[in-house]
C-alpha positions as CSV (number, residue, x, y, z in Angstrom):
1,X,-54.5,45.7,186.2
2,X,-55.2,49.6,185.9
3,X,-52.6,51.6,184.4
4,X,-50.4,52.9,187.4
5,X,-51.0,50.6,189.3
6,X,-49.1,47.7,191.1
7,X,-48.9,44.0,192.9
8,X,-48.4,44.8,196.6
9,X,-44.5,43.9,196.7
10,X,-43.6,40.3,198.3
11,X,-42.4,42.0,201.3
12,X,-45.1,42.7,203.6
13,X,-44.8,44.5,207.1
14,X,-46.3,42.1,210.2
15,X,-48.8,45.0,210.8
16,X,-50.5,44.9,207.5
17,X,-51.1,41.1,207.5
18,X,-52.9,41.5,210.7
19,X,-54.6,44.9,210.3
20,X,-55.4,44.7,206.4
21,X,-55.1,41.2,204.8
22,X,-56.1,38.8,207.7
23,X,-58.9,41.7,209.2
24,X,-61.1,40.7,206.4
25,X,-62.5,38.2,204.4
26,X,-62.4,40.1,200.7
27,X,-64.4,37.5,199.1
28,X,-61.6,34.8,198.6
29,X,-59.4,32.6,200.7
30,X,-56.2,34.4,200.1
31,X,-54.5,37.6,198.6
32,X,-52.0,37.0,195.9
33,X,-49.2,40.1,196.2
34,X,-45.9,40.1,194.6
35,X,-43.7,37.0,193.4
36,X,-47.0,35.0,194.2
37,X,-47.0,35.2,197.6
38,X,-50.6,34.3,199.0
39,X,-51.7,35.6,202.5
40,X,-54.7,33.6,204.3
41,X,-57.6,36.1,204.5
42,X,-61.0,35.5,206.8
43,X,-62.4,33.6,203.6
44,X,-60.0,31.0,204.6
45,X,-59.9,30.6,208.0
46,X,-61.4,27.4,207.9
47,X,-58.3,26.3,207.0
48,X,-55.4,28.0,207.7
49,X,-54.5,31.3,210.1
50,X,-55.5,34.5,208.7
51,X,-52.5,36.5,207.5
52,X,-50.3,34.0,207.1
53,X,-48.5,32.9,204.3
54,X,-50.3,30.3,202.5
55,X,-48.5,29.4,199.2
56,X,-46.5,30.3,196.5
57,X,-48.8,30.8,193.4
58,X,-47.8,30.8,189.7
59,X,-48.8,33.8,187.7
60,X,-48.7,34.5,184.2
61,X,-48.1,37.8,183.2
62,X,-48.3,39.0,179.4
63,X,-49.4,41.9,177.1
64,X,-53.0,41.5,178.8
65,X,-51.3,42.0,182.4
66,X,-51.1,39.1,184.9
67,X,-53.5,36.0,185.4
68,X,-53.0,33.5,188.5
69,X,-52.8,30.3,187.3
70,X,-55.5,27.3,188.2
71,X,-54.5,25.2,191.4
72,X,-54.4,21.6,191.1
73,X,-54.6,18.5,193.6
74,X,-54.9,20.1,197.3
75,X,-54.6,23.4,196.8
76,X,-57.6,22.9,194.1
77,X,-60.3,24.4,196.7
78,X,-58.5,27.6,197.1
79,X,-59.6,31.3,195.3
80,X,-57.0,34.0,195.2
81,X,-57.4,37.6,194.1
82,X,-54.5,39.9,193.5
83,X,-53.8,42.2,195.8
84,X,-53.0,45.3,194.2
85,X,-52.2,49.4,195.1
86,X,-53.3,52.3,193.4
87,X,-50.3,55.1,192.4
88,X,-50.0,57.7,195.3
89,X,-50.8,61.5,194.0
């Protein structure tokens, strides 16, 4: 992750889920923000609503920032991207 910059936090306002996250399709399935919580995008609107809250995913984080960990079973099929904010200035 760039220096400066963050995970989206965990808690996410209704209006961003709809306007930002489920808008578009930002070539995955979901986005992975804070405390793993992954948000449906368009990607995977095959198979769950847009904007909502798909999962709880692990991620490792260590010296080389923070990795999502590989699904397994059902979940196998999905992609995830963090979802990540610049600093303001």
């Amino acid at each position: 992750m760039p220096a400066g910059w963050n995970l989206v936090p965990s808690e996410i306002d209704d209006s961003v889920k709809e306007k930002v996250i489920a808008a578009f399709d930002w070539g995955t399935h979901i986005l992975v923000v804070d405390k793993g919580r992954a948000y449906v995008t368009q990607g995977g609107k095959a198979r769950a609503k847009p904007g909502s809250l798909e999962m709880i995913w692990e991620m490792e984080k260590g010296p080389n920032g923070i990795k999502l960990q590989s699904r397994k079973a059902s979940h196998s099929y999905w992609h995830g991207k963090l979802f990540m904010r610049a600093p303001i200035q």
